[in-house]
Structure formats: structure tokens, C-alpha cells
VOBA-1610 file (N, C-alpha, C; in pm, whole numbers, padded with zeros to 5 digits, always signed):
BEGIN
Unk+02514-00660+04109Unk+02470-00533+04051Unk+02317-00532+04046Unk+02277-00466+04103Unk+02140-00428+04077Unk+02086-00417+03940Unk+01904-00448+03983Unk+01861-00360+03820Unk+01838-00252+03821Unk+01881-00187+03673Unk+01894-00079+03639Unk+01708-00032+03627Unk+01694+00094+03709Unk+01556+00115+03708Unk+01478+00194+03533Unk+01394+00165+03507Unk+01394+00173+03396Unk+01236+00335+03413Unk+01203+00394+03296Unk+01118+00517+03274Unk+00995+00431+03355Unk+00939+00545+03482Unk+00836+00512+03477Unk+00713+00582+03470Unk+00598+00562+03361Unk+00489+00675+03328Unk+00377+00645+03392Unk+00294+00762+03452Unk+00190+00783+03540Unk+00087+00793+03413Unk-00003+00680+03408Unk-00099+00716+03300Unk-00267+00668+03326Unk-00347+00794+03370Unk-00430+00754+03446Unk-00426+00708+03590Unk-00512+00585+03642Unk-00409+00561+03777Unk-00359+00505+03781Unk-00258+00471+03703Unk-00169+00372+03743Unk-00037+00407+03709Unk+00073+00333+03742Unk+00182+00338+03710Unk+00228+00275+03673Unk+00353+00277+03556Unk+00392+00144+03488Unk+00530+00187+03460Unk+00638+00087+03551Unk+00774+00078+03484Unk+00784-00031+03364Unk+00869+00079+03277Unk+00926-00038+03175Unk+01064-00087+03205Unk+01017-00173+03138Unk+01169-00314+03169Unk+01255-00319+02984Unk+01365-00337+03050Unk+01427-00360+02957Unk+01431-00238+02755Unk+01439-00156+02832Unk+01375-00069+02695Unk+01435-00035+02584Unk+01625-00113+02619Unk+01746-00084+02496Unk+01683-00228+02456Unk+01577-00338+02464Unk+01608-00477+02354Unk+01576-00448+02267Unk+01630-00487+02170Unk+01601-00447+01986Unk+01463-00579+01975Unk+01382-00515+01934Unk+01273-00579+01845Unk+01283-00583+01718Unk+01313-00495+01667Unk+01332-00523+01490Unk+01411-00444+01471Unk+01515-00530+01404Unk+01672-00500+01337Unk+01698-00426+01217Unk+01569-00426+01121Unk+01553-00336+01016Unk+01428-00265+01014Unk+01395-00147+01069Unk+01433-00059+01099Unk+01477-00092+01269Unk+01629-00039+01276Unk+01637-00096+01431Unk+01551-00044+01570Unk+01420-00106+01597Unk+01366-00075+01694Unk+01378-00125+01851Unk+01370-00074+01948Unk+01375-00142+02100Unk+01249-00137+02151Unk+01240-00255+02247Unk+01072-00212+02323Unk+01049-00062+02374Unk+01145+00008+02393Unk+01099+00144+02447Unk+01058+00173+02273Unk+01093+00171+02182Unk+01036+00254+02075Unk+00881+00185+02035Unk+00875+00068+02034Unk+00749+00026+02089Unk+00621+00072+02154Unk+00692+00068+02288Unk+00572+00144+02342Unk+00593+00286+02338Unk+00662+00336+02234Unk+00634+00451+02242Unk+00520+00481+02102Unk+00559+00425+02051Unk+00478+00412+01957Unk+00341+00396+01961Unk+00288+00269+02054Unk+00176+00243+02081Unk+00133+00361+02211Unk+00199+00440+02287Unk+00153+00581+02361Unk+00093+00663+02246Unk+00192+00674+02197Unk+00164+00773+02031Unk+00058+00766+01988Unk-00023+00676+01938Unk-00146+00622+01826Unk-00224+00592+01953Unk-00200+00590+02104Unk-00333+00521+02164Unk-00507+00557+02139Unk-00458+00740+02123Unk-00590+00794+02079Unk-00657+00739+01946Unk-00602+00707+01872Unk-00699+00712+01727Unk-00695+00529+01762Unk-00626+00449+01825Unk-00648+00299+01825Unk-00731+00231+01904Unk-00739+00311+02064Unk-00853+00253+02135Unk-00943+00230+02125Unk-00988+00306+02023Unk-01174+00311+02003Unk-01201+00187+01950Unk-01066+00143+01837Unk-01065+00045+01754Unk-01080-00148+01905Unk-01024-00112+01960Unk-01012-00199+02087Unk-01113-00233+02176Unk-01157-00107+02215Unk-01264-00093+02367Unk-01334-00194+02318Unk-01350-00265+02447Unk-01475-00404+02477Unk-01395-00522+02414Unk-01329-00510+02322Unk-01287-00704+02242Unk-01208-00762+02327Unk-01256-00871+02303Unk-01138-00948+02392Unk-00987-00988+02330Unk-00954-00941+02354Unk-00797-00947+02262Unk-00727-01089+02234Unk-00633-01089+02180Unk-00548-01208+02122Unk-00405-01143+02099Unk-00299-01171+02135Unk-00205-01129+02084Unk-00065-01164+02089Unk+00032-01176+02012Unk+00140-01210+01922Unk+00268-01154+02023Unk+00297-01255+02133Unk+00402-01151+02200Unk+00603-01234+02129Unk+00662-01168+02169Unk+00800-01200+02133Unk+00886-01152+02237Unk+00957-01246+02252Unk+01016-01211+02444Unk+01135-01207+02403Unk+01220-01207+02270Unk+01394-01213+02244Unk+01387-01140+02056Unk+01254-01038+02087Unk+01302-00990+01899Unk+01183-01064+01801Unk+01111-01018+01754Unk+01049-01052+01609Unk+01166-01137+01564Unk+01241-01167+01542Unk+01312-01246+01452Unk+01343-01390+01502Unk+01374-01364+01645Unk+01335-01479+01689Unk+01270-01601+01724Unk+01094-01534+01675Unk+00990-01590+01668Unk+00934-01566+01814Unk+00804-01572+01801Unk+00715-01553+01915Unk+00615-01673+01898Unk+00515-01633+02016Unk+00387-01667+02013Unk+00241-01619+02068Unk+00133-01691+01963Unk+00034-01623+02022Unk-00057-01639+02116Unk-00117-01577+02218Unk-00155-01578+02347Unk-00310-01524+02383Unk-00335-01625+02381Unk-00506-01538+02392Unk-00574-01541+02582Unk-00497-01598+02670Unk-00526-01638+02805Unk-00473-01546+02849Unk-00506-01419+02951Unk-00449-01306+03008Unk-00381-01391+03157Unk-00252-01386+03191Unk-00206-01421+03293Unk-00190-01404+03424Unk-00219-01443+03516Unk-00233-01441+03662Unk-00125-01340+03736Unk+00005-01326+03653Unk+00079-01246+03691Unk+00069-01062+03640Unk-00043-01065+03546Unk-00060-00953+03520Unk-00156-00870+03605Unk-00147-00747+03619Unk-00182-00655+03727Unk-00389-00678+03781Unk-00364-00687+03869Unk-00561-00672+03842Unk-00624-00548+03804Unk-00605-00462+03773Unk-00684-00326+03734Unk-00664-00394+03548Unk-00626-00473+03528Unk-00604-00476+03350Unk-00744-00621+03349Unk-00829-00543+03240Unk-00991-00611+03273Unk-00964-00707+03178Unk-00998-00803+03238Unk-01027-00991+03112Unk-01172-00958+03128Unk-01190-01058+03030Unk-01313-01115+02964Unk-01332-01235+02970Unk-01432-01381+03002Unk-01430-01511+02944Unk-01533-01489+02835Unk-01460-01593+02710Unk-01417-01640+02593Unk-01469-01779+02616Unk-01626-01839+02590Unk-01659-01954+02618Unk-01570-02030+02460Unk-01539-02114+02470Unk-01540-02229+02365Unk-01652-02250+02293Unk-01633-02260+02215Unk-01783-02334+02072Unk-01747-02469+02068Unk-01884-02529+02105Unk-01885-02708+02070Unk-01806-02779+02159Unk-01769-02746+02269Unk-01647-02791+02358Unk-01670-02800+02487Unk-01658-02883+02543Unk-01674-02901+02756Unk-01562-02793+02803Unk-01404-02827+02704Unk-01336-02715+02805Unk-01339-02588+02841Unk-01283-02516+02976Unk-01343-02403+02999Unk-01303-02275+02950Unk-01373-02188+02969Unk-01328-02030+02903Unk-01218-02011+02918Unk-01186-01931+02794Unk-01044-01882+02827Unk-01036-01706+02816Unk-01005-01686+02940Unk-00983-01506+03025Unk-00881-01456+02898Unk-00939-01369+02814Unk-00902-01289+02766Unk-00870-01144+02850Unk-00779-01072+02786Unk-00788-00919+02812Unk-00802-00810+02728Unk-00904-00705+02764Unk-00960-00649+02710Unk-00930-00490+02733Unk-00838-00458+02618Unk-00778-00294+02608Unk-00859-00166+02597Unk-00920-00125+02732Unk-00986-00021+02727Unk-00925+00121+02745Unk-00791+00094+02776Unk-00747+00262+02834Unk-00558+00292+02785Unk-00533+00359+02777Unk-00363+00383+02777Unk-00284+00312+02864Unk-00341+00271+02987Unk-00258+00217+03075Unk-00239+00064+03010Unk-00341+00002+02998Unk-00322-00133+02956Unk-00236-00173+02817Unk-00263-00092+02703Unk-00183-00090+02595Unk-00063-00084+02615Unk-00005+00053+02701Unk+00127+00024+02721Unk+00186-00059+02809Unk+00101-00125+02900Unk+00175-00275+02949Unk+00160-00340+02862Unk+00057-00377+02751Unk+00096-00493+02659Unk+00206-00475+02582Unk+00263-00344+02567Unk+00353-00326+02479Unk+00465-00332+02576Unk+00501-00328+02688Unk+00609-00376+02750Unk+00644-00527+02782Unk+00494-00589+02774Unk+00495-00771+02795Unk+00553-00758+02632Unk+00591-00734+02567Unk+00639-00759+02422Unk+00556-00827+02347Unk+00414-00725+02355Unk+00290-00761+02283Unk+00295-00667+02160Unk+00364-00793+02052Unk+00387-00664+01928Unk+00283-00624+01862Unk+00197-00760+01852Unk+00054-00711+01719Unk-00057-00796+01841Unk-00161-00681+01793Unk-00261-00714+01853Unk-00408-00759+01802Unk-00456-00851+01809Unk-00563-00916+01729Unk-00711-00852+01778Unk-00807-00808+01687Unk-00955-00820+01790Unk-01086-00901+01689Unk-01128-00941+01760Unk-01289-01028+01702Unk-01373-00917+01663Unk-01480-00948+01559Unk-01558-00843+01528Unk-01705-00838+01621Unk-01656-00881+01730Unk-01749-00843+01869Unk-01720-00736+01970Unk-01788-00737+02054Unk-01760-00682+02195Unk-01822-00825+02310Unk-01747-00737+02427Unk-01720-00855+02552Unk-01917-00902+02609Unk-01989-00810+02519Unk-02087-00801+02646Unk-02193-00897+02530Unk-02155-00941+02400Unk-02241-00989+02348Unk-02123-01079+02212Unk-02122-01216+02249Unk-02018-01254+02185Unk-02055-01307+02060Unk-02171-01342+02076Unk-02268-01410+01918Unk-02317-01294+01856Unk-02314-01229+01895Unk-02368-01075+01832Unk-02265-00948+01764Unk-02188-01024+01615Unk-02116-00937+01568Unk-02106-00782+01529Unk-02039-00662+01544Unk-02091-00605+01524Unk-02043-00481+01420Unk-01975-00618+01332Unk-01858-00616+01169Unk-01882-00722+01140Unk-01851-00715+01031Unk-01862-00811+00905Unk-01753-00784+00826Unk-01651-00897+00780Unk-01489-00862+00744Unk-01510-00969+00678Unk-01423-00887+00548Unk-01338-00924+00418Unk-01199-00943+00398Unk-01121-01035+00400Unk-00980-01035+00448Unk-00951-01108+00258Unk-00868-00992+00184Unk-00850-01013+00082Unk-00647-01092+00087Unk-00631-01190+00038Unk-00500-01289+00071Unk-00476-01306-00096Unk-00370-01220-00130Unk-00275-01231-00293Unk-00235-01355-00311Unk-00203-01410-00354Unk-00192-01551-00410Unk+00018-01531-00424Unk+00021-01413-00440Unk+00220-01396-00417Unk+00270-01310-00401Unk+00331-01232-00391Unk+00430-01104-00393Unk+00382-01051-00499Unk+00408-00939-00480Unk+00394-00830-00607Unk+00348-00753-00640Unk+00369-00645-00727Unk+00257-00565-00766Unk+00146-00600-00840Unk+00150-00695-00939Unk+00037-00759-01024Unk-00052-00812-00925Unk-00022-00876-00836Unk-00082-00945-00730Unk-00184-00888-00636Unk-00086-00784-00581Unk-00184-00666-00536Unk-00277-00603-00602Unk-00225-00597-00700Unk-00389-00508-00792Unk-00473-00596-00788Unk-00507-00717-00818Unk-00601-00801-00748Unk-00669-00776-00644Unk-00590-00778-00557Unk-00647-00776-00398Unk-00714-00652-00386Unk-00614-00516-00476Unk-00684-00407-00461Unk-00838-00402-00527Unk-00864-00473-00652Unk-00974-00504-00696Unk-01063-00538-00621Unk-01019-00704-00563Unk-01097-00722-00497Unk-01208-00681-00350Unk-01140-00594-00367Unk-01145-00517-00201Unk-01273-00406-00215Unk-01233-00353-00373Unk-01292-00227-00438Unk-01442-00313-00456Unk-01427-00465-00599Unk-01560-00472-00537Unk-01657-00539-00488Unk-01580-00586-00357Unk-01657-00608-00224Unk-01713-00454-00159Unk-01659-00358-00160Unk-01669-00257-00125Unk-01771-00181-00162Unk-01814-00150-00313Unk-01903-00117-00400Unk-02036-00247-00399Unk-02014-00340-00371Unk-02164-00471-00340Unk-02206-00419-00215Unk-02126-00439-00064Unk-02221-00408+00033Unk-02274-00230+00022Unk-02208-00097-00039Unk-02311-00062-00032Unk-02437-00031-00115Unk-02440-00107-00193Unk-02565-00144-00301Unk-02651-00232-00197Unk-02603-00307-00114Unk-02644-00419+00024Unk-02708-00258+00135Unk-02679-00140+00117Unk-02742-00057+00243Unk-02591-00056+00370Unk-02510-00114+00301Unk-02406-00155+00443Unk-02270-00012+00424Unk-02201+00012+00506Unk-02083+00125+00470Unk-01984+00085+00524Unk-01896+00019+00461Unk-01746-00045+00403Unk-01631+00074+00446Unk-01553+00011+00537Unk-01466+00089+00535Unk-01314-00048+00479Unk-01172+00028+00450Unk-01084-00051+00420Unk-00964-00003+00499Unk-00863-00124+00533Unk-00740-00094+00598Unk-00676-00172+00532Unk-00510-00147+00475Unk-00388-00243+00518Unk-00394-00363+00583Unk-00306-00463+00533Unk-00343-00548+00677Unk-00180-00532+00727Unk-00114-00455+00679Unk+00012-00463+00734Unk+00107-00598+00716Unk+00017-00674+00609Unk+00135-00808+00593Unk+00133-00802+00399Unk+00040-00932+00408Unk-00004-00934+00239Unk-00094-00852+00162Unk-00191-00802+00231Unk-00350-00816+00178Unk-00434-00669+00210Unk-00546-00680+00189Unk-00606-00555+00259Unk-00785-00628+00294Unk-00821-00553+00426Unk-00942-00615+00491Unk-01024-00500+00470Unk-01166-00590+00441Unk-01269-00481+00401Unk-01361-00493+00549Unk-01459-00393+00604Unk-01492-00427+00754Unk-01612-00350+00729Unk-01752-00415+00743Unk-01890-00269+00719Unk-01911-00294+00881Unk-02002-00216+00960Unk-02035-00191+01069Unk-02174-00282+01077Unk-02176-00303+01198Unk-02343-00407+01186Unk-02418-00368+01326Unk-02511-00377+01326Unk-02620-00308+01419Unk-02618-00437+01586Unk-02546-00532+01557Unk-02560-00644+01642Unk-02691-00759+01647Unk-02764-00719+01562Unk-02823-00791+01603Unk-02891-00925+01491Unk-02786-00939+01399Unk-02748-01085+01395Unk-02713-01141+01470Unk-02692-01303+01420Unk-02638-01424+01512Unk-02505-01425+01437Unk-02398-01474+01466Unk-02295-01478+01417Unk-02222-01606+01312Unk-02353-01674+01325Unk-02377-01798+01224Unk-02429-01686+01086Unk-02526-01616+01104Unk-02565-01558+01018Unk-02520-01483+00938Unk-02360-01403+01003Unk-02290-01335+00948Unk-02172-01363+00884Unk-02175-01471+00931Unk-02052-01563+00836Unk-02134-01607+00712Unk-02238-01661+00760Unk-02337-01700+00566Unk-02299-01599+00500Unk-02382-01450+00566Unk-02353-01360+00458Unk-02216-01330+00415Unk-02152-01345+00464Unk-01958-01319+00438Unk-01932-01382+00351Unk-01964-01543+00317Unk-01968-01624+00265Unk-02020-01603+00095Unk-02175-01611+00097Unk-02225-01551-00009Unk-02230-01423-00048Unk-02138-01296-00010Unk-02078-01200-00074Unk-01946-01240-00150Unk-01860-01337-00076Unk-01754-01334-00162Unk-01791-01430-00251Unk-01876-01511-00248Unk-01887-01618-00382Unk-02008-01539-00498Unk-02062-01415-00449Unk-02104-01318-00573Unk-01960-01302-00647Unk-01836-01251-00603Unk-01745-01160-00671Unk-01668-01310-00727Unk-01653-01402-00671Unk-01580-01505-00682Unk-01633-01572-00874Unk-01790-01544-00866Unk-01877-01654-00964Unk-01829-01502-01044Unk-01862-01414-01043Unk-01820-01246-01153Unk-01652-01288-01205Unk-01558-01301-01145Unk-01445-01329-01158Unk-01371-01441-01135Unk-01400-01538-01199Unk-01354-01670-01189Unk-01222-01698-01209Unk-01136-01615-01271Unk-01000-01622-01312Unk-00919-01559-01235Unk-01010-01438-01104Unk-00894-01393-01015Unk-00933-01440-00894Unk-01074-01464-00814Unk-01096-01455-00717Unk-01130-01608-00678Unk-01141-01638-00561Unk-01181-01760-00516Unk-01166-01766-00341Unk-01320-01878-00317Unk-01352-01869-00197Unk-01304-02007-00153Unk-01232-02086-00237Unk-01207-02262-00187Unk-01103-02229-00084Unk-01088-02334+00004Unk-00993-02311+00138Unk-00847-02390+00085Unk-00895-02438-00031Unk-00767-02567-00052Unk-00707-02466-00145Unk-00538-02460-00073Unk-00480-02437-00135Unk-00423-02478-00272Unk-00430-02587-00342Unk-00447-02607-00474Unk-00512-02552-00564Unk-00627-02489-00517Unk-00739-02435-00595Unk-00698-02271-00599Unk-00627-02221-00459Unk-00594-02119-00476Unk-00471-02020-00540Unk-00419-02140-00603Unk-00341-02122-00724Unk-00341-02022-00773Unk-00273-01884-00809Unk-00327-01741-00850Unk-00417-01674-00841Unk-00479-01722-00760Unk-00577-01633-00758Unk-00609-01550-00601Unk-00632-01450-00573Unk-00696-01414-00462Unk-00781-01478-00365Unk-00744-01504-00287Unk-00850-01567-00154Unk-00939-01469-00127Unk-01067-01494-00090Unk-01197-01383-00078Unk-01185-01495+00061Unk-01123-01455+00192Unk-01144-01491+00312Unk-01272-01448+00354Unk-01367-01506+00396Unk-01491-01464+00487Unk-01467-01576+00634Unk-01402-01672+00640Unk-01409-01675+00771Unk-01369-01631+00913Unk-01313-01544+00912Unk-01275-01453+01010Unk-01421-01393+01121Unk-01545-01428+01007Unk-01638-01378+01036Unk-01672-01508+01156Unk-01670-01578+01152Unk-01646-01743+01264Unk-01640-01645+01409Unk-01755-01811+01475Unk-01722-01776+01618Unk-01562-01752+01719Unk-01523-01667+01760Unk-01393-01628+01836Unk-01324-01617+01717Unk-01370-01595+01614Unk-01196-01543+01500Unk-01179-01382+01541Unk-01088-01353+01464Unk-01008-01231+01501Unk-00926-01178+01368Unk-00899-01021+01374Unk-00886-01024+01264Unk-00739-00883+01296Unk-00651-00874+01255Unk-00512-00772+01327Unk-00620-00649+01350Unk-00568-00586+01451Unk-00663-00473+01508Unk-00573-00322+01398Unk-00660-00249+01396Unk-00638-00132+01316Unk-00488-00063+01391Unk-00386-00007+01337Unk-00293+00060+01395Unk-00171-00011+01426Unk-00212-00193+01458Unk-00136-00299+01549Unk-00032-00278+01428Unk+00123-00339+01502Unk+00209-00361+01443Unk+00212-00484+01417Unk+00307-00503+01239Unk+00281-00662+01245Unk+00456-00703+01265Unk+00456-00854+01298Unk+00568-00913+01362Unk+00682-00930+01236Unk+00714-00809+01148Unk+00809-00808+00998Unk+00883-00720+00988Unk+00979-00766+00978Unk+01095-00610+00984Unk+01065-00540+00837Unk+01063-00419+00929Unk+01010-00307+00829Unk+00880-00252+00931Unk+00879-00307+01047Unk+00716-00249+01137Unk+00640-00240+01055Unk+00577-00319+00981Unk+00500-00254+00888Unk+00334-00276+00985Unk+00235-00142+00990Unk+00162-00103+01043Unk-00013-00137+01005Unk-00089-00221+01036Unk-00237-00232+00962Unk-00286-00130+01009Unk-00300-00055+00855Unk-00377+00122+00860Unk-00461+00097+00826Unk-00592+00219+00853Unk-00705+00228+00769Unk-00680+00365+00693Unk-00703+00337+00544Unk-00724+00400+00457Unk-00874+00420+00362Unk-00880+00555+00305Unk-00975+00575+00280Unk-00981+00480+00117Unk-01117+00542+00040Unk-01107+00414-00105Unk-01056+00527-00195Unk-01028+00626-00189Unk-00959+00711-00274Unk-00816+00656-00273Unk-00764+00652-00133Unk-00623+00600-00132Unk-00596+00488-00194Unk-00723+00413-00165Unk-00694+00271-00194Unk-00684+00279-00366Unk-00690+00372-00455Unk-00709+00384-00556Unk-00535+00409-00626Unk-00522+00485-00548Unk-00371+00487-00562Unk-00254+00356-00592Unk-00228+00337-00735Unk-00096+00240-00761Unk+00021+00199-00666Unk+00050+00324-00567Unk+00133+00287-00535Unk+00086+00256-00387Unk-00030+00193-00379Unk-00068+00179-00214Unk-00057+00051-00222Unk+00049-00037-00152Unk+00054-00212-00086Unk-00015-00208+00060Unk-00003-00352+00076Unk-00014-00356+00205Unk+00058-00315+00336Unk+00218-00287+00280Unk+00274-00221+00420Unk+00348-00129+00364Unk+00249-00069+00336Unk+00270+00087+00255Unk+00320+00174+00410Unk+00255+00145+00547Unk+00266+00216+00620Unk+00304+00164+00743Unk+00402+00247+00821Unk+00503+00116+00915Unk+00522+00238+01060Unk+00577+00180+01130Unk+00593+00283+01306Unk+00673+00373+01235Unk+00731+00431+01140Unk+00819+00587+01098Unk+00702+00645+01073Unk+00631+00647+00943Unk+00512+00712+00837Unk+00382+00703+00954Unk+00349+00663+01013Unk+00180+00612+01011Unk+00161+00723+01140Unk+00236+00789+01202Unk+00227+00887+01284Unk+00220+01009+01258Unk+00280+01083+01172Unk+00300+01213+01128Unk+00159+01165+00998Unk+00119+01088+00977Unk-00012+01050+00883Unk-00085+01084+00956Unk-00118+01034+01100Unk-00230+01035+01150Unk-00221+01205+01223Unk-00121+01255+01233Unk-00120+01394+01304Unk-00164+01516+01190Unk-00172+01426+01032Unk-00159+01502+00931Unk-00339+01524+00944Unk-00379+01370+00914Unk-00547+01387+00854Unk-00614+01307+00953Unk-00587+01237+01057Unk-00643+01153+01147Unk-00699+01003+01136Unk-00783+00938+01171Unk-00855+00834+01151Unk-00926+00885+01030Unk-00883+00781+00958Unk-01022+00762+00880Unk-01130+00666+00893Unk-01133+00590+01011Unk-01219+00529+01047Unk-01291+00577+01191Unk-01264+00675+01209Unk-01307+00748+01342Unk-01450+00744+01355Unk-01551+00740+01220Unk-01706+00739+01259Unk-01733+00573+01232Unk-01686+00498+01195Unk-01658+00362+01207Unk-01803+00284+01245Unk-01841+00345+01411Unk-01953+00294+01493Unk-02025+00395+01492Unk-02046+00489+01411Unk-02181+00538+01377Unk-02327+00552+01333Unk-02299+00452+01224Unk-02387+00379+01121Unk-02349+00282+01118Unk-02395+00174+01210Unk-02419+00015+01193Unk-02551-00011+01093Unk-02482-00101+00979Unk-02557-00154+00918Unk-02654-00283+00982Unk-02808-00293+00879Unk-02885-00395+00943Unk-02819-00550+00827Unk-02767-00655+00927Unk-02758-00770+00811Unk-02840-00843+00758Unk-02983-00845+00829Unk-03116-00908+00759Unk-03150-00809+00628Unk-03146-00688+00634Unk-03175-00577+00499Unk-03126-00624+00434Unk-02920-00657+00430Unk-02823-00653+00352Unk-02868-00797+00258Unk-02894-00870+00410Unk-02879-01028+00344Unk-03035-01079+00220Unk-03101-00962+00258Unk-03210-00983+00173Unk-03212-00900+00018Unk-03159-00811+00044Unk-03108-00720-00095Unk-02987-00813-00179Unk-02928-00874-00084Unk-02857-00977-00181Unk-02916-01099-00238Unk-02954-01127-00187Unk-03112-01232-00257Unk-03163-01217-00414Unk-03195-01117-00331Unk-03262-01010-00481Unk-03199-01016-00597Unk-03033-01013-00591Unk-02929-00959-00655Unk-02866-01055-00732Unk-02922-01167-00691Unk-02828-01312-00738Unk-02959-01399-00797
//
């Protein structure tokens, strides 16, 4: 018996059959890779922008989220040549780059979403300048389940949010679609990326030394005992942080949105407040709220010197 030929969409120039488009990816809500990439067709407009230039990382699953996957940061020899890599030198290391791929257009998204590329990761760079961040991220991590828990994180988020812009910097916030919520200001590039992890660093140990009983910047989990993690290393050479829109690998699709800080004000906003049902008819409702995002890049020598001042 032959294979059964599967939808194929003309998008831009290229063409792309999908394979396999009845496999269930997630069993609660029951999704298949065709709902997948339909999904990621859906949101390509308001997500690309979030993409163009990074070199990607991403979380594929070849038999179902439930089955477990893995993550893949080397773009493969068998994938099409019109889909653009990047090299990804190593830090501190002889071995050689590793060819990332880099989601600039509709066509490529929806092949990653047919390779059963569920969530997609990006660095707070672009391809053309890799020491030269051009974000600065707050990745707030609850200490457990819950609503008590979350209000923490929501705290914490609020004020990291309210410091950089007293810093001159403009904070935007998303979901992370798992535990937590990530704070992200825009940066002009032209720090070093050593430099922007300091400052990442000594922002969260301002809020950390203010709140000693919720927040904390120690890596050892013993220490992080109830309290909120104030993550700043994400800000690290080649880290990565879930890309805005990406689905995460949890039944329930639950979706890393960006929301505005009004929302974020809202009791009843968690982290996967918003999943592949909701986050579409949201975005058809009021759009990106991170759409001017790369408008106003902040300077991090201003920021990092107004914090000086401040401490």
C-alpha cells in the first residue's frame, strides 16, 4: 500500500507536504501534528518578528509530548537548503560550531512544525552579532504549584519591571507557558554580553536584598526553598529563553504569551493561563502586545550606571 499523500501548502516559494497529520501530539486537549501546524500558520504573523535572525533551539517529539522528546539545537543535513542556519561558535571550547536554524519566514516554521518541533527556544541575540545582546531577561521560577506561589512570581516580575524603568530601560512581560513569567527590556546592542548578564545579575540581587523572605538569586536548590528564583542567567553566552507564542511540551498546549502589566495585574492570570484554543481568537481580538518590542532599545551602560546610583 502506498503512502497516503498528505495537504500540501504553497507558502511563499516553496512547497511543503505534511506527513503524518492524524498523530496525536497531546491527548488532553486531543491535538495532531496537522493541528499543530496549523496553529503555528495561524500566529506566524504576530511570532516571526519574535524569531527573525536567532538562531533557534528546539524541543522536537517524534511519538507525542507524552512520550518524551528531545532537544536539538544542530539543523540537519536532511533538511531542505532554502531553510537558513546560522554557526553558533562554542564559548571556551576547541569544538566546532554548531549550525543552528534560523526562522525567518512561514515556510520554515511550518516545516519545523511538521519535523514535530513543538516549542521553540530563541537567545536574546541575533545571527549577525552573537556577543551583542539585544534583551536582557528575567525568568521568574515559583518555588511550587499554586496560586500563593504565583503571586510571588507575579510580584516579582512587577518589581523587576518597575526598577528597569527607573534604569531608562522598557520592560515588557510574557507567560512562560510552564511555571513562571519572563520579564525581557530591549537593548540597543551594544553591550558585551558578559556585561549583560552582570547587569541581570545585580538587578535581581537589588529585589532579592528588598525581599529576603520571597526572592532569591542562589542556584542551589536548598537555598531555594520557597522562595522565587530571580533567574538572570539566561542572559549567558548561547542561553535561550521559550520564544514568545511557542508551545510548551504539557498537555493542556499551554502557550508562552506576552501580556501586557495591566493583565499581569489580574488574580486570575498563571502561567498557562493561555494555550493553542484561547491565544488565537486573543490575538485576532487585540494583537501583539509586544509588537513595538524593537523600537526603543534601551542603552545598558545608562541602565547599569543609574543602578549604581541606586544601591
Amino acid at each position: 500500500m502506498g503512502k497516503r499523500p498528505g495537504t500540501v501548502l504553497g507558502l511563499g516559494d516553496h512547497m511543503i507536504e505534511l506527513t503524518n497529520e492524524d498523530a496525536v501530539m497531546f491527548r488532553e486537549p486531543r491535538l495532531t501534528k496537522g493541528d499543530l501546524v496549523g496553529y503555528y500558520l495561524e500566529v506566524a504573523a504576530h511570532m516571526l518578528p519574535h524569531l527573525e535572525d536567532r538562531p533557534l533551539t528546539v524541543e522536537r517529539f517524534r511519538k507525542g509530548v507524552k512520550a518524551g522528546g528531545f532537544i536539538q539545537k544542530n539543523a540537519p543535513e536532511s533538511y531542505p537548503g532554502w531553510v537558513r542556519r546560522e554557526f553558533v561558535h562554542r564559548k571556551k571550547t576547541q569544538a566546532p560550531p554548531v549550525e543552528h536554524v534560523v526562522c525567518d519566514d512561514v515556510a520554515t516554521l511550518v516545516f519545523l512544525a511538521n519535523q514535530r518541533c513543538v516549542t521553540l527556544h530563541v537567545p536574546p541575540v541575533r545571527a549577525d552579532m552573537l556577543d551583542h545582546p539585544d534583551q536582557v531577561i528575567f525568568d521568574f521560577d515559583p518555588p511550587d504549584e499554586g496560586e500563593a506561589s504565583f503571586a510571588a512570581v507575579r510580584e516579582g516580575a512587577q518589581q523587576v519591571g518597575e526598577l528597569l524603568r527607573q534604569l531608562g530601560l522598557r520592560p515588557y512581560v510574557k507567560t512562560s507557558g510552564s511555571k513562571g513569567l519572563h520579564v525581557i527590556a530591549p537593548l540597543d546592542r551594544r553591550a558585551h554580553v558578559d556585561d549583560v548578564r552582570a547587569f541581570g545579575k545585580a538587578v535581581c540581587e537589588v529585589i532579592a536584598r528588598q525581599y529576603p523572605g520571597t526572592f532569591t538569586t542562589s542556584v542551589s536548590k536548598e537555598e531555594r526553598v520557597g522562595k522565587v528564583f530571580l533567574d538572570y542567567l539566561r542572559n549567558g553566552y548561547a542561553q535561550t529563553v521559550v520564544a514568545p507564542y511557542s508551545v510548551r511540551a504539557i498537555e493542556g498546549a499551554p502557550v508562552s504569551t506576552p501580556i501586557t502589566w495591566q493583565e499581569l495585574r489580574d488574580p486570575e492570570m498563571h502561567a498557562r493561563r493561555f494555550t493553542v484554543t484561547n491565544v488565537r481568537p486573543r490575538l485576532n481580538a487585540v494583537g501583539d502586545p509586544w509588537r513595538d518590542i524593537r523600537r526603543d532599545p534601551g542603552s545598558l551602560d545608562a541602565a547599569a550606571a543609574a543602578l549604581d546610583n541606586l544601591r
